[in-house]
C-alpha positions in Angstrom: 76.1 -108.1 -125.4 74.7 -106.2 -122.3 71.5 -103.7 -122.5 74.1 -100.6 -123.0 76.5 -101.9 -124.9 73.4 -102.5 -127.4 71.4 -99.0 -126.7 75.4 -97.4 -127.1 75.5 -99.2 -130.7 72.8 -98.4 -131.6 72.7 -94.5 -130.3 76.3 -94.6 -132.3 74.5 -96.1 -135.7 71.9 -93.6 -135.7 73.8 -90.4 -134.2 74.2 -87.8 -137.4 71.4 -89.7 -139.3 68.4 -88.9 -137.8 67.3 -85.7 -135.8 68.6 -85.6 -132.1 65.2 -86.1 -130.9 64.6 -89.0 -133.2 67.5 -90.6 -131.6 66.6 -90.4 -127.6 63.2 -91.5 -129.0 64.5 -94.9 -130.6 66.8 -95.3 -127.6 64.1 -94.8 -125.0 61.7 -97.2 -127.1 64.5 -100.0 -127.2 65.3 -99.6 -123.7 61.9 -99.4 -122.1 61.4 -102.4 -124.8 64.3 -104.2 -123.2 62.9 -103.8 -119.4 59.6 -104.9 -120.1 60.9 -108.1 -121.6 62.9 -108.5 -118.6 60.2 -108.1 -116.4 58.7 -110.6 -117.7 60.8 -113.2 -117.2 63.3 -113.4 -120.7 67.2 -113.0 -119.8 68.8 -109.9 -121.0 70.7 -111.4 -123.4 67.9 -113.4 -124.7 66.1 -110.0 -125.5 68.9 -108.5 -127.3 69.6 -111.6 -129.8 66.1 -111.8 -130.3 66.4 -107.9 -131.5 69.0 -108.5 -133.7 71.9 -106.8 -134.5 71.5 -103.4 -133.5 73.6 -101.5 -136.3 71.0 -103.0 -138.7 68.3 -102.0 -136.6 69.8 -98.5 -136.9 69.7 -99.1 -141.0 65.9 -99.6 -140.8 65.0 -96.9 -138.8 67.1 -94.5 -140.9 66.1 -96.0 -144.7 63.0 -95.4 -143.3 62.8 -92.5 -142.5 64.0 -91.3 -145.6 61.7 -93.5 -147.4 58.4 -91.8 -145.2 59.5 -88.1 -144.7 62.2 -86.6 -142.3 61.5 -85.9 -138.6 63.3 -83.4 -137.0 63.0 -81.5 -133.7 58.9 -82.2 -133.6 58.4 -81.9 -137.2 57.6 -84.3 -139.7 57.5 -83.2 -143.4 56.4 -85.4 -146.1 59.2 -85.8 -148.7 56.2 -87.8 -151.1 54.5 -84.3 -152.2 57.0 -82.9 -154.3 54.5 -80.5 -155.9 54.0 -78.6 -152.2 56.4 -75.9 -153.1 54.8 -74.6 -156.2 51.3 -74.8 -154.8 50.2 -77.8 -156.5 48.5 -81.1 -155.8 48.3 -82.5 -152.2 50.7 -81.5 -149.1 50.6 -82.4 -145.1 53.0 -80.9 -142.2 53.3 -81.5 -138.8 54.4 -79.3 -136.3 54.0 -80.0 -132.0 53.9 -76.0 -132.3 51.5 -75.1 -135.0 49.8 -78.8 -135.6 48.9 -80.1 -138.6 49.0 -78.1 -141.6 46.9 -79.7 -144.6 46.8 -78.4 -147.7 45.1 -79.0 -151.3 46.6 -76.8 -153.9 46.7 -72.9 -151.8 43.8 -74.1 -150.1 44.2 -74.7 -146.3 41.7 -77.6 -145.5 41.9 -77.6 -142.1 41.3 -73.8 -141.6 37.4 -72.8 -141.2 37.6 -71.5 -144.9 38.9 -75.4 -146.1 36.3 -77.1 -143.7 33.5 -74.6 -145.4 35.1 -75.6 -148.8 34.5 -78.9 -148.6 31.1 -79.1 -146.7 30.2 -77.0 -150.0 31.6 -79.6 -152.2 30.2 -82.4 -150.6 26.7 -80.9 -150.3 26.6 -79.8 -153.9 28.1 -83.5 -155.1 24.6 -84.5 -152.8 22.3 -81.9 -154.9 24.2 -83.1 -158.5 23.3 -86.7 -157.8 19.6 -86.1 -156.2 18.4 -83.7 -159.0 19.8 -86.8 -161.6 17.7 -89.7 -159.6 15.3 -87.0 -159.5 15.2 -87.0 -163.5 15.7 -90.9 -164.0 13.0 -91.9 -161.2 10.3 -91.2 -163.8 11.1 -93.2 -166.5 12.6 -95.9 -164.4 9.5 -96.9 -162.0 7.0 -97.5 -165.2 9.9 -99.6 -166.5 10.3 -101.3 -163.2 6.6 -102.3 -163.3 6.3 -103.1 -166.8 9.1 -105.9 -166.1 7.1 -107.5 -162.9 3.9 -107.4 -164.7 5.5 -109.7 -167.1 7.8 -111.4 -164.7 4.7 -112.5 -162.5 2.9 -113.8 -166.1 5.4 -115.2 -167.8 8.0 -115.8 -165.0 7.1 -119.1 -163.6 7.3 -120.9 -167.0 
């Protein structure tokens, strides 16, 4: 099998699967992956059996794809947040126009709002735990001494 012949398989396998985009992507990767391999010194032929059958290939790229999320046209929405739609739980879109879109619940987290959010969060987690080694720090250090005072008497026995 020659490098089209394998690249035309394997546009064929994946045409009406995956996004038009996804396709010329895959088939640029191969191809580019198929030069470089000639370049440096493997046969032609010895690249493509060492790819494999390229209608599998194809069967990845598409089971996985619907495994991870769909891309199409620059997009790439996560199909594992189910709960997105009704404003619940956890939910991440891309977009090469608008750029990531990351959201917790209705809050936007990576809007100035979000980032504010959760520099509020972490610094009151940061106060919470403070204020309780704060409260323990006094009972613990006479502890703490009482247990070397005995520990250097009775210790080396």
């Amino acid at each position: 099998m020659t490098r089209q012949e394998f690249l035309q398989e394997l546009q064929f396998a994946l045409q009406g699967q995956l996004s038009q985009t996804a396709v010329n992507e895959n088939i640029r990767y191969y191809d580019n992956y198929i030069l470089e391999e000639t370049k440096k010194g493997s046969s032609e032929k010895a690249v493509i059996e060492r790819l494999g059958n390229p209608r599998l290939i194809a069967k990845t790229l598409i089971d996985t794809t619907e495994q991870f999320g769909r891309a199409s046209e620059g997009e790439f929405q996560s199909e594992s947040y189910k709960n997105a739609e009704s404003g619940r739980g956890f939910h991440a879109d891309y977009s090469q126009d608008r750029g990531w879109d990351i959201r917790l619940g209705g809050l936007k987290l990576n809007s100035w709002y979000g980032k504010l959010m959760l520099v509020a969060a972490a610094v009151l987690i940061i106060v919470v735990v403070a204020n309780v080694v704060a409260f323990l720090l006094p009972i613990l250090v006479p502890i703490i001494v009482i247990l070397l005072i005995c520990s250097l008497f009775f210790g080396s026995r």
